[in-house]
TIVO-76845 format. One line per 5 residues: number of its first residue (from 1); for each residue x, y, z of N, C-alpha, C. Coordinates in nm, 4 decimals, m for minus. Example, Ala and Ser with C-alpha at 12.3 -4.5 7.8 and 13.67 -1.06 7.14 Angstrom:
! residues 2
1> 1.3190/m0.5690/0.7800/1.2300/m0.4500/0.7800/1.3200/m0.3300/0.7800 ~ 1.2850/m0.2250/0.7080/1.3670/m0.1060/0.7140/1.2900/0.0030/0.7870
//
This chain:
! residues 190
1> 0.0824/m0.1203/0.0000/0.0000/0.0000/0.0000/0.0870/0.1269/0.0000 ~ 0.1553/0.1321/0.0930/0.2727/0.2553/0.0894/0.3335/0.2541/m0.0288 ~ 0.3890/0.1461/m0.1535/0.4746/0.1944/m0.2483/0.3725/0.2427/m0.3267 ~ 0.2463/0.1849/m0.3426/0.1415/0.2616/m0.4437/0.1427/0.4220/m0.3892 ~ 0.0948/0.4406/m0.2785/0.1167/0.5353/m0.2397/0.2193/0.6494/m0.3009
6> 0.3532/0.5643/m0.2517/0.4780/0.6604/m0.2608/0.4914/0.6652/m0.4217 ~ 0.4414/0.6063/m0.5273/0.4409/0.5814/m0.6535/0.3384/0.6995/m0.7219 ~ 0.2519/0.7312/m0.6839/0.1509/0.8321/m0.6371/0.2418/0.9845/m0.6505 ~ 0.2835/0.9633/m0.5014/0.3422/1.0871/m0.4782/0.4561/1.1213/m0.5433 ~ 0.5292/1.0265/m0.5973/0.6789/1.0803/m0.7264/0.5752/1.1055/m0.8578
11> 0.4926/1.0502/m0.8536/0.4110/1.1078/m1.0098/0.3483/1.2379/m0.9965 ~ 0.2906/1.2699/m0.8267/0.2633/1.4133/m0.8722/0.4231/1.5183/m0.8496 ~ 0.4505/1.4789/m0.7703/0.5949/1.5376/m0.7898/0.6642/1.5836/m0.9192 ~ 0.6703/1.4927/m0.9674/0.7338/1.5293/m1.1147/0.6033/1.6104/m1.1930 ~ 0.4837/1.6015/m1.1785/0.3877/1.6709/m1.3035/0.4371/1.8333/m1.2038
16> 0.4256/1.8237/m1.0726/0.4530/1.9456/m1.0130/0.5960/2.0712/m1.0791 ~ 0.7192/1.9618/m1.1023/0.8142/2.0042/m1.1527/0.7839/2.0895/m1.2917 ~ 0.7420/1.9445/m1.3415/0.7443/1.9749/m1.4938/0.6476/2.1095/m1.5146 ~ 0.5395/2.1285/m1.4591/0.4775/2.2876/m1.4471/0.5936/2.4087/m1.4682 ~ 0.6198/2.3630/m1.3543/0.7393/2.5086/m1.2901/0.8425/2.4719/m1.4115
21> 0.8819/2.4283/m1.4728/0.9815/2.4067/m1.5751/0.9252/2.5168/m1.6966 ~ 0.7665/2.4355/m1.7345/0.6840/2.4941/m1.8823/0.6475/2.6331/m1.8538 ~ 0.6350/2.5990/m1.7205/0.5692/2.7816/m1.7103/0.6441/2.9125/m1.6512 ~ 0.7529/2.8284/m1.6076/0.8946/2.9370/m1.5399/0.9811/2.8901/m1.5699 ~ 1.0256/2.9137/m1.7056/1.1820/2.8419/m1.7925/1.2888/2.9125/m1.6748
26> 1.2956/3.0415/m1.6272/1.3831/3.0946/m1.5935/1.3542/3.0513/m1.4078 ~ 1.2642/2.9431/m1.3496/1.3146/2.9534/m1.2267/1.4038/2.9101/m1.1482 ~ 1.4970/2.8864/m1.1791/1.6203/2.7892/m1.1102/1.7121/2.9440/m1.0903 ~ 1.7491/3.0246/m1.1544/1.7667/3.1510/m1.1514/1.7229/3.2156/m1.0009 ~ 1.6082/3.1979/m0.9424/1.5374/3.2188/m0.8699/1.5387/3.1741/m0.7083
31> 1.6902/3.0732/m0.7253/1.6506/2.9599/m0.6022/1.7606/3.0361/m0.5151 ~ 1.7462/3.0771/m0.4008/1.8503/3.0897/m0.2663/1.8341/2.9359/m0.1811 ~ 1.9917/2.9248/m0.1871/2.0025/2.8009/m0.1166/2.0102/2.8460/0.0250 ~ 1.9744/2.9744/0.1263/1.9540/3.0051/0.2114/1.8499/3.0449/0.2754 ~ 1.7698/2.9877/0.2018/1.6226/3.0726/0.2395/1.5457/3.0022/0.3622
36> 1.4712/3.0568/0.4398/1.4408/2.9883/0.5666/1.3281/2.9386/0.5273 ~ 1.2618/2.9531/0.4056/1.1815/2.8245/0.3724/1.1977/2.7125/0.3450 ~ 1.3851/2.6867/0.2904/1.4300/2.5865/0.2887/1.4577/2.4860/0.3777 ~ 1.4863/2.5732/0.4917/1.5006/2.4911/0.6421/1.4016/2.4529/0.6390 ~ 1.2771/2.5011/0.6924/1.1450/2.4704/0.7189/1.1397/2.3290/0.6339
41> 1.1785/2.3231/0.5433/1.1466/2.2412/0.4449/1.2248/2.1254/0.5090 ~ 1.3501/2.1369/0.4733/1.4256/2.0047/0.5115/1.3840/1.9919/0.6359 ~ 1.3797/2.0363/0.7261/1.3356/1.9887/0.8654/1.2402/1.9022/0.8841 ~ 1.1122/1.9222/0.8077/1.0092/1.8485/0.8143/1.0712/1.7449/0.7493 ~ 1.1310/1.7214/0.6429/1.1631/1.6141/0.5727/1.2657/1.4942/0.6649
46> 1.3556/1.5968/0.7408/1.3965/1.4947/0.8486/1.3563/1.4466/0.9368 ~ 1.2316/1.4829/0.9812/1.2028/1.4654/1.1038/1.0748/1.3366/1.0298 ~ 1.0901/1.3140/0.8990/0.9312/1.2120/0.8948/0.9728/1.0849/0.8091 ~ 0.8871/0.9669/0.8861/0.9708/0.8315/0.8783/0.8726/0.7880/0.7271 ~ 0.8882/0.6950/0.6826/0.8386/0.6580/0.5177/0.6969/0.6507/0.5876
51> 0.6242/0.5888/0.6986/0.4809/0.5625/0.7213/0.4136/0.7046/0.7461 ~ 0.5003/0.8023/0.7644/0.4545/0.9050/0.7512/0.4283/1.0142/0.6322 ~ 0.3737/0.9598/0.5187/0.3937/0.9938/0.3962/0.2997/1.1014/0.3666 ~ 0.1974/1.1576/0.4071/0.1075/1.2732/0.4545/0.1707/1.3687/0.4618 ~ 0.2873/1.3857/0.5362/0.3299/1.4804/0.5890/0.4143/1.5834/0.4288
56> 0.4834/1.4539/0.3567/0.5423/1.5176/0.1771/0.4726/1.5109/0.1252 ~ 0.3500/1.4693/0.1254/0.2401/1.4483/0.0197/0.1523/1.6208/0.0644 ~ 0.1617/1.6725/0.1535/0.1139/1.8137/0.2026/0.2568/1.9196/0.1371 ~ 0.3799/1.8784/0.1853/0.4618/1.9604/0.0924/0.4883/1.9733/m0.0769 ~ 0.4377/1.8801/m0.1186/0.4185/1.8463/m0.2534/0.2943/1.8972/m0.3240
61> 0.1899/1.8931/m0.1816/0.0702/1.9645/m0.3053/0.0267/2.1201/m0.2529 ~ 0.1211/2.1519/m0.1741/0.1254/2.2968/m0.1149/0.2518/2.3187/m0.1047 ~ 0.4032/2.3468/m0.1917/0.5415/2.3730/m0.1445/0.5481/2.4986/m0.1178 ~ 0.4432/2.6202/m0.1661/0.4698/2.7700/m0.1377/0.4295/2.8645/m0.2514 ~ 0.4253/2.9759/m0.2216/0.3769/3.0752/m0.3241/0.4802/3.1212/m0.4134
66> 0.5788/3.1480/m0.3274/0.6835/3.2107/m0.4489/0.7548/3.0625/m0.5601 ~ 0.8045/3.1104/m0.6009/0.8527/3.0479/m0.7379/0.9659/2.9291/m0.6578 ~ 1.0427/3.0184/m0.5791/1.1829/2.9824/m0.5197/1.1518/2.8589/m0.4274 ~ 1.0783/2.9393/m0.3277/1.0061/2.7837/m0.2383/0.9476/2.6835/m0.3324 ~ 0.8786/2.7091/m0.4376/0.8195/2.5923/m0.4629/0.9576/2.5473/m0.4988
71> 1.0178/2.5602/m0.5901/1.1200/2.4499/m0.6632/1.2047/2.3998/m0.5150 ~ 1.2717/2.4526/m0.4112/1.2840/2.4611/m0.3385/1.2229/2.3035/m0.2631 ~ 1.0973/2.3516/m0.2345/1.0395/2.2471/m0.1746/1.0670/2.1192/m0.2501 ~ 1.0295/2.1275/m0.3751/0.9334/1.9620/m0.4368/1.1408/1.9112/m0.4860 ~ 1.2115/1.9548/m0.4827/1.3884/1.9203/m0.5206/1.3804/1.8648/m0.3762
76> 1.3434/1.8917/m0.2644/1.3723/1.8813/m0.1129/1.2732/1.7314/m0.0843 ~ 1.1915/1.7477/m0.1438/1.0711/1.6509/m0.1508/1.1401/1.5088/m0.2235 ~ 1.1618/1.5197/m0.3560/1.2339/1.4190/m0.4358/1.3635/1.3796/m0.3484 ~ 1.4104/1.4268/m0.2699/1.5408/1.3265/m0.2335/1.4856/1.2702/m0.1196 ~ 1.3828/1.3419/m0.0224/1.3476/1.2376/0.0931/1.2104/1.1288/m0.0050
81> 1.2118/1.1048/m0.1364/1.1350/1.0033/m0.2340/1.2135/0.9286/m0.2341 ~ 1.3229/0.9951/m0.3147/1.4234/0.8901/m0.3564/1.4728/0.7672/m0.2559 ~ 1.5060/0.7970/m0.0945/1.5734/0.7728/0.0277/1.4189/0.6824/0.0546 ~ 1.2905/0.7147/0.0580/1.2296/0.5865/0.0627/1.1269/0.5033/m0.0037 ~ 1.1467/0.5231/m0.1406/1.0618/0.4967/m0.2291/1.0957/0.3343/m0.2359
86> 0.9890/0.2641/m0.3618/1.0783/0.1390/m0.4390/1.1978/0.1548/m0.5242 ~ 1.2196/0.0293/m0.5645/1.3428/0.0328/m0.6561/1.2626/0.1412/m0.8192 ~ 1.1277/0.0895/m0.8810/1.0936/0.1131/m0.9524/1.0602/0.2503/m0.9562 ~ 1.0059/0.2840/m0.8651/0.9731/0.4737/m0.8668/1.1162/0.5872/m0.8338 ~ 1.2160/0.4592/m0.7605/1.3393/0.5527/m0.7395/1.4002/0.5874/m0.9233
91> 1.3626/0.4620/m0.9882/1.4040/0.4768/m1.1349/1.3893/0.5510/m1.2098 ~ 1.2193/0.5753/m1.1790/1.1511/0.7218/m1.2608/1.2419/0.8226/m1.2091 ~ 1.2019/0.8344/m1.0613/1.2892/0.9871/m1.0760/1.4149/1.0240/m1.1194 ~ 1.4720/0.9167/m1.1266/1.6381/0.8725/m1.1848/1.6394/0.9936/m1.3272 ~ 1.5553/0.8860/m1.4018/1.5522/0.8697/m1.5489/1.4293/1.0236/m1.5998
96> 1.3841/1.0134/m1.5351/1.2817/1.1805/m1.4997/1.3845/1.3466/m1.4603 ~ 1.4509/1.3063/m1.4010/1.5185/1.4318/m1.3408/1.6436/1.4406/m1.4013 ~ 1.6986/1.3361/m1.4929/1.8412/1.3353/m1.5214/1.8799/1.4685/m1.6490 ~ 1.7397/1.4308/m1.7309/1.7496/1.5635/m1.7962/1.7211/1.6765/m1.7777 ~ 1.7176/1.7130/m1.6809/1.6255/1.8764/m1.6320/1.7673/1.9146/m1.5865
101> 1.8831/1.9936/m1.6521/1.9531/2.0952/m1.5849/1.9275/2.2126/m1.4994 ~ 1.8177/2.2333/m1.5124/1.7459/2.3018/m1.3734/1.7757/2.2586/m1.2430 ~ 1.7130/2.1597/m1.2735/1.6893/2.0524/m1.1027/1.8346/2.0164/m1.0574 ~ 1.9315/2.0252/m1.1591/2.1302/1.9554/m1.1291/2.1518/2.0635/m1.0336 ~ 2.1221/2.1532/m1.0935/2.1975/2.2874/m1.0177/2.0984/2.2824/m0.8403
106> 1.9564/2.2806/m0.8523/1.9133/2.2480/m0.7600/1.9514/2.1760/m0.6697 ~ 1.9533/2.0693/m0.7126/1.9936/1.9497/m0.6234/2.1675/1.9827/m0.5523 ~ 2.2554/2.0260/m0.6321/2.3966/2.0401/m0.6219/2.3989/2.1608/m0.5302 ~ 2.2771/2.2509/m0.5110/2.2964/2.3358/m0.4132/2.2419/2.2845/m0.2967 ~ 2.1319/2.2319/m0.3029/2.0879/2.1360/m0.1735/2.1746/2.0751/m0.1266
111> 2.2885/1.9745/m0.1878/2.3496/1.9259/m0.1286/2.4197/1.9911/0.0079 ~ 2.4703/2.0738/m0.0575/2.5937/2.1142/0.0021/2.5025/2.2167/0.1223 ~ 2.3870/2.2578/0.0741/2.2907/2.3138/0.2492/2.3172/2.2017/0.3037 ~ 2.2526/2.0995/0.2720/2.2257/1.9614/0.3815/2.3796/1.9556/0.4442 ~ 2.4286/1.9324/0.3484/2.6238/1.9073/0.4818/2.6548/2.0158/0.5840
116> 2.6518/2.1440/0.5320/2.6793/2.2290/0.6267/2.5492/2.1777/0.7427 ~ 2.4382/2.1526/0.7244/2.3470/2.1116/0.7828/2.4104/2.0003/0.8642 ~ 2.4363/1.8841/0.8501/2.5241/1.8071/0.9426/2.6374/1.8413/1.0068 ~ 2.6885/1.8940/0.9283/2.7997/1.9782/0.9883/2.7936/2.0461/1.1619 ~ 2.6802/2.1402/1.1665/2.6505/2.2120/1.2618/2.5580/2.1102/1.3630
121> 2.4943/1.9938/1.3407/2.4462/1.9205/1.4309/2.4815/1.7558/1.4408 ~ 2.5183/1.7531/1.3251/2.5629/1.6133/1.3710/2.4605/1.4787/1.3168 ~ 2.3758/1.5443/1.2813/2.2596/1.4339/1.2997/2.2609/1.4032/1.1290 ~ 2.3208/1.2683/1.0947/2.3254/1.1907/0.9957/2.1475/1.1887/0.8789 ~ 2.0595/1.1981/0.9479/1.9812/1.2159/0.8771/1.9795/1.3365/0.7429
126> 2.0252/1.4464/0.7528/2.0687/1.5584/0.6963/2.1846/1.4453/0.5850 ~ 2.3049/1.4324/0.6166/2.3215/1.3151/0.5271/2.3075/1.2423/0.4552 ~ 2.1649/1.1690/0.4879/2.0764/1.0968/0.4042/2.0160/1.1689/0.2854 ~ 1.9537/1.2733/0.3150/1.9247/1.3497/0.2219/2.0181/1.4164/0.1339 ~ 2.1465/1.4329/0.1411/2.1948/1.5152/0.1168/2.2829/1.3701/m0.0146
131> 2.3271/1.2323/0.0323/2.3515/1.1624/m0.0747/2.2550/1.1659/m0.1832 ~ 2.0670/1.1140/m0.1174/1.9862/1.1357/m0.1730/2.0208/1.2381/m0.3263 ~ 2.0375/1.3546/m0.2979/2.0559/1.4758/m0.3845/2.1649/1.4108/m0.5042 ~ 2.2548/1.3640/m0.4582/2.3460/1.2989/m0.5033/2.3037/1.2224/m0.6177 ~ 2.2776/1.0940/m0.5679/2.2196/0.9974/m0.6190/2.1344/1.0572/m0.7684
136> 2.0254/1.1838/m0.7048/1.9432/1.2358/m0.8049/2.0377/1.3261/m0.9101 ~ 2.1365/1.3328/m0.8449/2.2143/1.4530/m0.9826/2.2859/1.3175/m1.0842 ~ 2.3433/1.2303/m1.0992/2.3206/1.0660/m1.1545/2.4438/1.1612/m1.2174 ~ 2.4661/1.1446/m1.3564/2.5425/1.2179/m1.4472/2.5523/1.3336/m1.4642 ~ 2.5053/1.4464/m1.4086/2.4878/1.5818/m1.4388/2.5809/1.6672/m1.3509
141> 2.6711/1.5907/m1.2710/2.7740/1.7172/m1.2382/2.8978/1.6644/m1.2534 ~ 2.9890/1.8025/m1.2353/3.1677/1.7601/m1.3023/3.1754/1.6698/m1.1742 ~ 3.2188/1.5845/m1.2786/3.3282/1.4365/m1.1727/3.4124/1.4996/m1.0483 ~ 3.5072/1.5551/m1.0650/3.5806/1.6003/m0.9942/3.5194/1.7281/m0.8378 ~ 3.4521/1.7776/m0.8678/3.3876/1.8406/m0.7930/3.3111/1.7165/m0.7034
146> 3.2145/1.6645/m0.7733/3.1426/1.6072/m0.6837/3.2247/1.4580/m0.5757 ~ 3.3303/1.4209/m0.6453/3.4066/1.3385/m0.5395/3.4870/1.4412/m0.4418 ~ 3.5283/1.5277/m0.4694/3.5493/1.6145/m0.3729/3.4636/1.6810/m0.2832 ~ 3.3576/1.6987/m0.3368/3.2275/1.7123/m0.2232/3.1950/1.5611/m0.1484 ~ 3.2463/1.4482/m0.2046/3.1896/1.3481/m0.1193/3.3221/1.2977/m0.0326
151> 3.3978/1.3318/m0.0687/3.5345/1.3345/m0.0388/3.4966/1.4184/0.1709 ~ 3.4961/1.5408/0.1387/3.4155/1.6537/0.2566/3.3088/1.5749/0.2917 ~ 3.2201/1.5336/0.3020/3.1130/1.4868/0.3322/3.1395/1.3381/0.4259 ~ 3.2186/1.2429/0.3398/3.3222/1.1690/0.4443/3.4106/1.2409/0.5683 ~ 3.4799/1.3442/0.5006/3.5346/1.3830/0.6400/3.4781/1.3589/0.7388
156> 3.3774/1.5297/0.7468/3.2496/1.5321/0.8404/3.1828/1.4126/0.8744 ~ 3.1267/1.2897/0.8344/3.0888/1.1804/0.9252/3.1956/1.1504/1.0398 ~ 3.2718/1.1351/0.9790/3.4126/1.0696/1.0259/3.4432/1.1496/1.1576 ~ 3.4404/1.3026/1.1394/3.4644/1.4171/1.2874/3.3080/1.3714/1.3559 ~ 3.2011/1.3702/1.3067/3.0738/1.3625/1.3823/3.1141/1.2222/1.4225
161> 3.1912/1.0926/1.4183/3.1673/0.9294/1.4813/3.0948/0.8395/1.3999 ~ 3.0874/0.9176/1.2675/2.9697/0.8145/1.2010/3.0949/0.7078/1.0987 ~ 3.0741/0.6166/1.0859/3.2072/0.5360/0.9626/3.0759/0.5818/0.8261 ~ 3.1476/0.6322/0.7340/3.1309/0.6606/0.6149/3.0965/0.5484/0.4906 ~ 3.1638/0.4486/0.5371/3.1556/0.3330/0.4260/3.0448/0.2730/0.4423
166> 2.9235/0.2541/0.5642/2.7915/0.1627/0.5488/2.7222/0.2950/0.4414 ~ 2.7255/0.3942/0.4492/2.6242/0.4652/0.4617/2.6699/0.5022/0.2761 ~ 2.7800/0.5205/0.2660/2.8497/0.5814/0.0889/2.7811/0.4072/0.0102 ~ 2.8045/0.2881/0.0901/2.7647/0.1809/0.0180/2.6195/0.2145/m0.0076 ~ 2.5386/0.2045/0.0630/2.3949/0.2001/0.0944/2.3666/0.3161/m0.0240
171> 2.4025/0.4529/0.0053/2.3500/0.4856/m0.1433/2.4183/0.5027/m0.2708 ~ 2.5103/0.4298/m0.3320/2.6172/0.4024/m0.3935/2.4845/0.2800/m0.4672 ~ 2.4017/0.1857/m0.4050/2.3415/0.1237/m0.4660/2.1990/0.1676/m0.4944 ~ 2.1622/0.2616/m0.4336/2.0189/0.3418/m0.5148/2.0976/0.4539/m0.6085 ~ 2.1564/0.4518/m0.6397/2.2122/0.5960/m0.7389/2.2643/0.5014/m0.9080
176> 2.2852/0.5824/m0.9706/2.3466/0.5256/m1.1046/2.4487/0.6035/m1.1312 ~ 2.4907/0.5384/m1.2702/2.5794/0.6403/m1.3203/2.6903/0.6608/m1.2817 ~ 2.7127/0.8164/m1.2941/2.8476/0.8652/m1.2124/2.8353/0.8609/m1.0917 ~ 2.7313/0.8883/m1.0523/2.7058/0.8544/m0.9030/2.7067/0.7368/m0.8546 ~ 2.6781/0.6841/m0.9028/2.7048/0.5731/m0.8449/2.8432/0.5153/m0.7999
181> 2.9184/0.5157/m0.9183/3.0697/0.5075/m0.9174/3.1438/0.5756/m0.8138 ~ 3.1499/0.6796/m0.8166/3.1926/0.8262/m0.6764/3.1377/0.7645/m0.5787 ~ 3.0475/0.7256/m0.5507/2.9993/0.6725/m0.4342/3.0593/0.5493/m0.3913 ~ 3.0394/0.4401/m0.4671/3.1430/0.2934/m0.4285/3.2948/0.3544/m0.3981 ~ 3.3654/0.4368/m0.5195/3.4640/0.4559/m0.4801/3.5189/0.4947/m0.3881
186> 3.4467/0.6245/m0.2754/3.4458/0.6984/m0.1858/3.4385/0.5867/m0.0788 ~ 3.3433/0.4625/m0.1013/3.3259/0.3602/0.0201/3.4620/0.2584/0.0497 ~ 3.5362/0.2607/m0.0761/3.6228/0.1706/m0.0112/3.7592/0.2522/0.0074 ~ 3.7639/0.3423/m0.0287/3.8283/0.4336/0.0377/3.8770/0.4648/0.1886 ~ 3.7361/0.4509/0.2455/3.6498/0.5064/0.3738/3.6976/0.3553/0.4582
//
C-alpha cells in the first residue's frame, strides 16, 4: 500500500516540476540556497519516517507561493522520495530528473545546504538526504567536484563518529551512473 502510495506521490511530484519548468523556464535563476523556507522544508523532511507519507504528500501539493520555495520544496521533496521509495519509482525519478539541468543545479545546491546542515548538528539524517541529492544529480555534475564534495562529506561523518563506508555503500546502490561510481569509490576508500 505505501509503495502505491509513494508511486503516487513521485508522479505528482514530477507533473509538479514539470509545471514550474513549462511555465517558469527561468526559475532555477530564482533559487537561494539560504532561504528559511528551505530549512522549514528540510526539517520536516527529516524529522518524517516513510509511514509518515502525509506529511510530503502536504509539501508536494502545497510547497509555497513564491517560485523559489516551490522548486525549493518539491527538489527537497524528491530526495526524501528517492531515500524511501521502491526500486521502480526511485528509477523514474532517476531517469525523470536526469534531464532537467534546472533541477542539477538544484539538487547540487541542496546538497551542500544539507552538509553544512550536518555539519553544525551532527545528525546523519541531513546526510541521508543530502547523498539522496546525489544519487538524483546521476550524471549531471563535473566528476571532480562532486568526489570532492563526497570526499568533505566523508570527512564530516568521520569528525561527527559516524564510519562513512555503510552509509556511501547504501546509497552508492540506489544511485546510477556517475554517481554511483563516486559513491562505491568513496566507500572503499572510507
Amino acid at each position: 500500500m505505501i509503495d502505491q502510495s509513494m508511486r503516487l506521490l513521485a508522479k505528482s511530484l514530477l507533473q509538479r516540476l514539470d509545471e514550474l519548468e513549462s511555465t517558469h523556464p527561468q526559475w532555477m535563476w530564482e533559487f537561494d540556497v539560504h532561504s528559511q523556507e528551505l530549512a522549514e522544508c528540510v526539517e520536516v523532511l527529516a524529522n518524517t519516517n516513510r509511514s509518515e507519507l502525509s506529511n510530503v504528500e502536504s509539501l508536494v501539493s502545497d510547497p509555497g507561493r513564491s517560485i523559489r520555495t516551490i522548486a525549493d520544496t518539491l527538489t527537497s521533496a524528491a530526495c526524501w522520495i528517492c531515500i524511501n521509495c521502491d526500486s521502480d519509482t526511485r528509477q523514474q525519478l532517476l531517469t525523470t530528473l536526469a534531464p532537467w539541468g534546472h533541477i542539477s543545479a538544484l539538487l547540487a545546491n541542496l546538497s551542500g545546504r544539507l552538509l553544512l546542515r550536518f555539519q553544525n548538528t551532527g545528525d546523519v539524517r541531513y546526510v541521508r538526504l543530502c547523498l539522496a541529492a546525489i544519487a538524483l544529480l546521476a550524471d549531471n555534475a563535473d566528476p571532480r567536484e562532486e568526489s570532492a564534495f563526497i570526499q568533505r562529506l566523508s570527512k564530516a561523518l568521520v569528525e561527527h563518529g559516524h564510519a562513512p563506508m555503510p552509509i556511501l555503500q547504501e546509497f552508492a546502490m540506489l544511485s546510477t551512473g556517475q554517481a554511483r561510481s563516486l559513491l562505491e569509490n568513496a566507500s572503499r576508500t572510507n
